[in-house]
N, CA, C and O atoms as CSV, one atom per row, in Angstrom:
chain,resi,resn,atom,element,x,y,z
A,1,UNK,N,N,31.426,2.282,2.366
A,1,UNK,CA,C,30.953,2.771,1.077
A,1,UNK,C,C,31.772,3.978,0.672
A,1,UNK,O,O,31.831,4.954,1.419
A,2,UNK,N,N,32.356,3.945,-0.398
A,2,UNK,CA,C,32.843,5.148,-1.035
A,2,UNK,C,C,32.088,6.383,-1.680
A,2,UNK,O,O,30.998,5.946,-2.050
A,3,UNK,N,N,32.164,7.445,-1.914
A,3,UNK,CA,C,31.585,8.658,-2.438
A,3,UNK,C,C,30.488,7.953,-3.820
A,3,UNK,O,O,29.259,7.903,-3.857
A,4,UNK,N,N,31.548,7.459,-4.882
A,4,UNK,CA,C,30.893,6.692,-6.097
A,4,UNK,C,C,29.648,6.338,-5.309
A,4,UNK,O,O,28.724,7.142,-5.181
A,5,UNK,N,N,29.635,5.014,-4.736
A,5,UNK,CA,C,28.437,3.904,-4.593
A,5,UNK,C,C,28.000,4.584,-3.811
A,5,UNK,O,O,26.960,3.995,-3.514
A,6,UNK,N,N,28.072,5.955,-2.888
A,6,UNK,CA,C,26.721,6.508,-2.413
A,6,UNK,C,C,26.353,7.220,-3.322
A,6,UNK,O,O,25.124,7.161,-3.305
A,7,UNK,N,N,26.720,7.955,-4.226
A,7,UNK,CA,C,26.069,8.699,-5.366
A,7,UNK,C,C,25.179,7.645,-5.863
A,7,UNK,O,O,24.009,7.618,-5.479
A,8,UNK,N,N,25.781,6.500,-6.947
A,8,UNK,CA,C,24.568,5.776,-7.433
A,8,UNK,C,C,23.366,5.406,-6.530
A,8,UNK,O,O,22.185,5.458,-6.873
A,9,UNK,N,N,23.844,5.024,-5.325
A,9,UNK,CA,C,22.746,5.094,-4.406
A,9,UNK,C,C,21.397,5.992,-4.146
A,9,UNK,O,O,20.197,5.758,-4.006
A,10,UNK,N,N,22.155,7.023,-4.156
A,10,UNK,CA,C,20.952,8.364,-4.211
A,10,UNK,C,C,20.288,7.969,-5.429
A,10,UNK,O,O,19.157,7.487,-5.378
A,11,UNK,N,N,21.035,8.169,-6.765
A,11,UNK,CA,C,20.163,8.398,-7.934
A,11,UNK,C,C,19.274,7.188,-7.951
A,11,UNK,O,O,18.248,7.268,-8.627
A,12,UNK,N,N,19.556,5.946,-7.222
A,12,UNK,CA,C,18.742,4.950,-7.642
A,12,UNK,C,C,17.650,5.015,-6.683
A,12,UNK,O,O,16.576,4.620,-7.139
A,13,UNK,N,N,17.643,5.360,-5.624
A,13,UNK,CA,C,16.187,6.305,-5.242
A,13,UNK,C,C,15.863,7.302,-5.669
A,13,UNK,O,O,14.674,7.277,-5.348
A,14,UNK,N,N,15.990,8.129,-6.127
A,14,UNK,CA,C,16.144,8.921,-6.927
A,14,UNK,C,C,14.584,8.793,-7.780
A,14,UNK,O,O,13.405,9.131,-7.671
A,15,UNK,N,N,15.882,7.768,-9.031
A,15,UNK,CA,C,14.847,7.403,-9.937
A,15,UNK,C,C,13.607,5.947,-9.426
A,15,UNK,O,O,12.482,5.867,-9.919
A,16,UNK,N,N,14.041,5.151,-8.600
A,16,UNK,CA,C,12.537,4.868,-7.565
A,16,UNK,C,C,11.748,5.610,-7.813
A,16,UNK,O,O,10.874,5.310,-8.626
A,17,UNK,N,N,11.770,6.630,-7.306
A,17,UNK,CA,C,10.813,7.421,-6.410
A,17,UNK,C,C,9.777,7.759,-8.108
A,17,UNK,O,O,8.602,7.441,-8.289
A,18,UNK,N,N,10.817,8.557,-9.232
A,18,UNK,CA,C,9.766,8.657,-10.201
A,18,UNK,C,C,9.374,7.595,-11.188
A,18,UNK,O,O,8.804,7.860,-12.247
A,19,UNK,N,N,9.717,6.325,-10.786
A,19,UNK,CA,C,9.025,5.424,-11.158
A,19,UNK,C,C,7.988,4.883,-10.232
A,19,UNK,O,O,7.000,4.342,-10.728
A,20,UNK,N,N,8.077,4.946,-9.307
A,20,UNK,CA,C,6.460,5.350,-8.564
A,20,UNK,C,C,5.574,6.248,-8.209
A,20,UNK,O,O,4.602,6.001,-7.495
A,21,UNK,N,N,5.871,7.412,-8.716
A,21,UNK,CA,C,5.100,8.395,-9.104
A,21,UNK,C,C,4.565,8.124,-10.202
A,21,UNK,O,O,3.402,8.500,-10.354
A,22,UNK,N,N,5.184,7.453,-11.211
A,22,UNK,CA,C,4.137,7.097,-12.711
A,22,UNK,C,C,3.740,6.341,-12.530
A,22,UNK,O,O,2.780,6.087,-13.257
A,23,UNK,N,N,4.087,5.317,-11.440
A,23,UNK,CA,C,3.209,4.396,-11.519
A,23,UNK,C,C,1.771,4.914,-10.841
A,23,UNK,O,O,0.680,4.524,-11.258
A,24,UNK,N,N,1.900,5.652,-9.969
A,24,UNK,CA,C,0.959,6.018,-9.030
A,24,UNK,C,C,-0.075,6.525,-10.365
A,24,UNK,O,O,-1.100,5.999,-10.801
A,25,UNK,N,N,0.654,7.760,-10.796
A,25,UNK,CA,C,-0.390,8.734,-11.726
A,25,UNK,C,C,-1.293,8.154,-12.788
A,25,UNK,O,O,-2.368,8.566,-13.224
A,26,UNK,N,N,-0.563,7.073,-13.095
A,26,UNK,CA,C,-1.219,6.170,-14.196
A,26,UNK,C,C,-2.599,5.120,-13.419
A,26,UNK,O,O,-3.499,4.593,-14.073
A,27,UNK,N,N,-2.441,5.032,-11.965
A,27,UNK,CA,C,-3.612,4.482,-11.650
A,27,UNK,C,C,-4.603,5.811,-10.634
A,27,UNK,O,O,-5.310,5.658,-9.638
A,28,UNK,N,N,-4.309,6.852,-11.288
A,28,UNK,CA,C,-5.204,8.261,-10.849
A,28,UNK,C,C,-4.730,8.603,-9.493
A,28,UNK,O,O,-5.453,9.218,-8.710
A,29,UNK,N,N,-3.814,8.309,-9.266
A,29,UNK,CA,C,-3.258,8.759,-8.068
A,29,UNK,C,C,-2.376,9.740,-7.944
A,29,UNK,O,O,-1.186,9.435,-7.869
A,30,UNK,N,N,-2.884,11.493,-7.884
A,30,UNK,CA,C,-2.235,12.774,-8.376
A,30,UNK,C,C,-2.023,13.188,-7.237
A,30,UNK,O,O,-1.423,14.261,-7.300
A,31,UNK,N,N,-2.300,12.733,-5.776
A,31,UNK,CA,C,-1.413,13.557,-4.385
A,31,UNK,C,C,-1.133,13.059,-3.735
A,31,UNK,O,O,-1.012,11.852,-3.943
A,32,UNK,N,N,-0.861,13.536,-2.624
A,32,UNK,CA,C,-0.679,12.900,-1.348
A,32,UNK,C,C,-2.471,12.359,-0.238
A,32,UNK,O,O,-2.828,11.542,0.611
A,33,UNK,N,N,-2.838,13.116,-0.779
A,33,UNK,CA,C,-4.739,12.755,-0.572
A,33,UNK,C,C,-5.421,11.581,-0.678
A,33,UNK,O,O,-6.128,10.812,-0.026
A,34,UNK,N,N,-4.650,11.834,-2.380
A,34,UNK,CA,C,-5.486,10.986,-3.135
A,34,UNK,C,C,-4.975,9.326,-2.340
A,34,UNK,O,O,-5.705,8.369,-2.082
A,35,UNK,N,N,-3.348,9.493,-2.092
A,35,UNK,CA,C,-2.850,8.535,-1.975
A,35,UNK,C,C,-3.403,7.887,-0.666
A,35,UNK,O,O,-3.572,6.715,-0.330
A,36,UNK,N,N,-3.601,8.964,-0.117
A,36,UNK,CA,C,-4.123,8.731,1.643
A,36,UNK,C,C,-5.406,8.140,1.746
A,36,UNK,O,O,-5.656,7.542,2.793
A,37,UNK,N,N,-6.406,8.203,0.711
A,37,UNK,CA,C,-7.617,8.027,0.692
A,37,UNK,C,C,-7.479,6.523,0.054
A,37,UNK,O,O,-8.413,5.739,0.218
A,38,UNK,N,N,-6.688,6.252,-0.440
A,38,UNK,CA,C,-6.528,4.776,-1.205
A,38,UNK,C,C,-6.019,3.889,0.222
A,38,UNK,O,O,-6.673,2.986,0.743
A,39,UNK,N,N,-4.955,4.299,0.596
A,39,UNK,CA,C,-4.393,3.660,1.861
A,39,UNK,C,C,-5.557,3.151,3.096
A,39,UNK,O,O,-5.778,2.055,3.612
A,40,UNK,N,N,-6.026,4.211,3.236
A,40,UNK,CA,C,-7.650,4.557,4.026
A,40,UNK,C,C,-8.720,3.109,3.480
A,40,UNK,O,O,-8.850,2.078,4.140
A,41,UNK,N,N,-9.332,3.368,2.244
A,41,UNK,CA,C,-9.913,2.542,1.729
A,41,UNK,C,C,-9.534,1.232,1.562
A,41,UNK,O,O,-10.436,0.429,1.323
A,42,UNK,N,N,-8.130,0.741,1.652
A,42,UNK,CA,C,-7.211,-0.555,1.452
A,42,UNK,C,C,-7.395,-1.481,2.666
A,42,UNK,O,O,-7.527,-2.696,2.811
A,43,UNK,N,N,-7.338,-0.144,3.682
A,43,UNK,CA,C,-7.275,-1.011,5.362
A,43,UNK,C,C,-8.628,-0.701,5.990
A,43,UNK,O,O,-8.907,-1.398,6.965
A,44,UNK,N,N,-9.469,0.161,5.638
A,44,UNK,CA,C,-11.179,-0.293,5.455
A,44,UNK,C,C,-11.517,-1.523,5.263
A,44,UNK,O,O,-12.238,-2.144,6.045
A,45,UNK,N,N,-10.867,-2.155,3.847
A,45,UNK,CA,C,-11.692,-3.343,3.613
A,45,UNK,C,C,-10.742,-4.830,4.159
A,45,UNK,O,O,-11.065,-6.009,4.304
A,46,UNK,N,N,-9.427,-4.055,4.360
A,46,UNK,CA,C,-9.404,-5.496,5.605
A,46,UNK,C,C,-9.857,-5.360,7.075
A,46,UNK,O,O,-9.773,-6.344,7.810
A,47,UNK,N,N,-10.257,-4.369,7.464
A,47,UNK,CA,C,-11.378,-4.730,8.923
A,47,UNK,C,C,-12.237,-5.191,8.489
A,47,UNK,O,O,-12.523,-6.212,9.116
A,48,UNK,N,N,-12.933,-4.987,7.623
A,48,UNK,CA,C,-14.393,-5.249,7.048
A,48,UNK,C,C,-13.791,-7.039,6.802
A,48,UNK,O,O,-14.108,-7.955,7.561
A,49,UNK,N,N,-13.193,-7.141,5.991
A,49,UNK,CA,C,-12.844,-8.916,5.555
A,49,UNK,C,C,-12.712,-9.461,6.824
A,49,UNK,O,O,-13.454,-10.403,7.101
A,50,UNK,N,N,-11.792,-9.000,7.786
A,50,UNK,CA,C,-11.616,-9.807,8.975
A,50,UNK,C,C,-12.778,-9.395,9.982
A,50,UNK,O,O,-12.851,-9.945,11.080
A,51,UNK,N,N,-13.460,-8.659,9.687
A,51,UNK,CA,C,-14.689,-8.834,10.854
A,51,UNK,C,C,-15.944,-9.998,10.483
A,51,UNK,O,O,-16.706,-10.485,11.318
A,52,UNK,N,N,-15.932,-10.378,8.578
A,52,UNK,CA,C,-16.631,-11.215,8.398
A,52,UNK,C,C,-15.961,-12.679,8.419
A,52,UNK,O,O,-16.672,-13.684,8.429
A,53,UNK,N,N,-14.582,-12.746,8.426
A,53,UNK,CA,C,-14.120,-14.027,8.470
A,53,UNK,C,C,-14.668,-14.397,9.975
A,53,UNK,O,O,-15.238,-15.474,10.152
A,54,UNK,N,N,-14.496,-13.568,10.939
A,54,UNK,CA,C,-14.763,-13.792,12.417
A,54,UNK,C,C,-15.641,-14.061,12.303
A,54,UNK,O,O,-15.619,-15.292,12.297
A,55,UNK,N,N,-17.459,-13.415,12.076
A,55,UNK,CA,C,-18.546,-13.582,12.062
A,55,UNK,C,C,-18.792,-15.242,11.757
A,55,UNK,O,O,-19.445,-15.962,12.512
A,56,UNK,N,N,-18.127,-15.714,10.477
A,56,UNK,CA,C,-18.314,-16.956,9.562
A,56,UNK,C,C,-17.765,-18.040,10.579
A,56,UNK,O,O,-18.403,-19.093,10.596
A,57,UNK,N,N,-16.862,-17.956,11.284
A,57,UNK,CA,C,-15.832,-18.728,12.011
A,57,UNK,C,C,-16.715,-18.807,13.256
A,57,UNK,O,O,-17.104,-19.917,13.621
A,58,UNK,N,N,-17.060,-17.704,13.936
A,58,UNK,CA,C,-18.035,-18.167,14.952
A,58,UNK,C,C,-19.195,-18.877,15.204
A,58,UNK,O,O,-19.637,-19.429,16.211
A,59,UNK,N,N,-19.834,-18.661,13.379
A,59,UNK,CA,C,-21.067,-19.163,13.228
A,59,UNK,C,C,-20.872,-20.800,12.925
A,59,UNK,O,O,-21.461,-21.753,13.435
A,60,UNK,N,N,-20.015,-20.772,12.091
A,60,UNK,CA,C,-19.479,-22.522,11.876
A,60,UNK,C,C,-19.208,-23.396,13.339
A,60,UNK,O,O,-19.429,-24.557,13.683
A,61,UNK,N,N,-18.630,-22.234,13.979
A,61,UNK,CA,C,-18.381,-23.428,15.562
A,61,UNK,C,C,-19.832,-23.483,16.367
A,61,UNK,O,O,-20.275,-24.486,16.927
A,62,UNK,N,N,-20.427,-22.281,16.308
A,62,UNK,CA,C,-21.635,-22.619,16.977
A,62,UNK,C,C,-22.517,-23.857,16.279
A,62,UNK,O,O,-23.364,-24.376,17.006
A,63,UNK,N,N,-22.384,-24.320,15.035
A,63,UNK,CA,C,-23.211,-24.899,14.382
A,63,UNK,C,C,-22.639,-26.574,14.689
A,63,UNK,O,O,-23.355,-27.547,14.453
A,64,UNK,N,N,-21.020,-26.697,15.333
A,64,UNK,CA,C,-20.852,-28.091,15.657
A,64,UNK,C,C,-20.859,-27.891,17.037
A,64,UNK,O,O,-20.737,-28.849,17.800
């Protein structure tokens, strides 16, 4: 890679980064907290989904 194509490189993370920051802010997501608490809550409800798929799956085999 030459100097050029690592420069555009940077800027195109760069500008990434504040196009996911608006994206973030636009769905109320103003920190690093906030973000943490979404992440938190995301993988909450897949234990919760996969502890009831298990529940459902066990109960179906017990039933044949």
């Amino acid at each position: 890679m030459n100097e050029e194509q690592i420069a555009v490189a940077k800027a195109g993370a760069a500008w990434s980064g504040v196009g996911l920051a608006k994206l973030l802010s636009a769905a109320g997501i103003n920190s690093w907290g906030d973000f943490a608490a979404m992440c938190a809550a995301i993988y909450s409800l897949f234990l919760i989904f996969d502890w009831l798929r298990k529940k459902w799956r066990s109960r179906n085999e017990a039933d044949t």
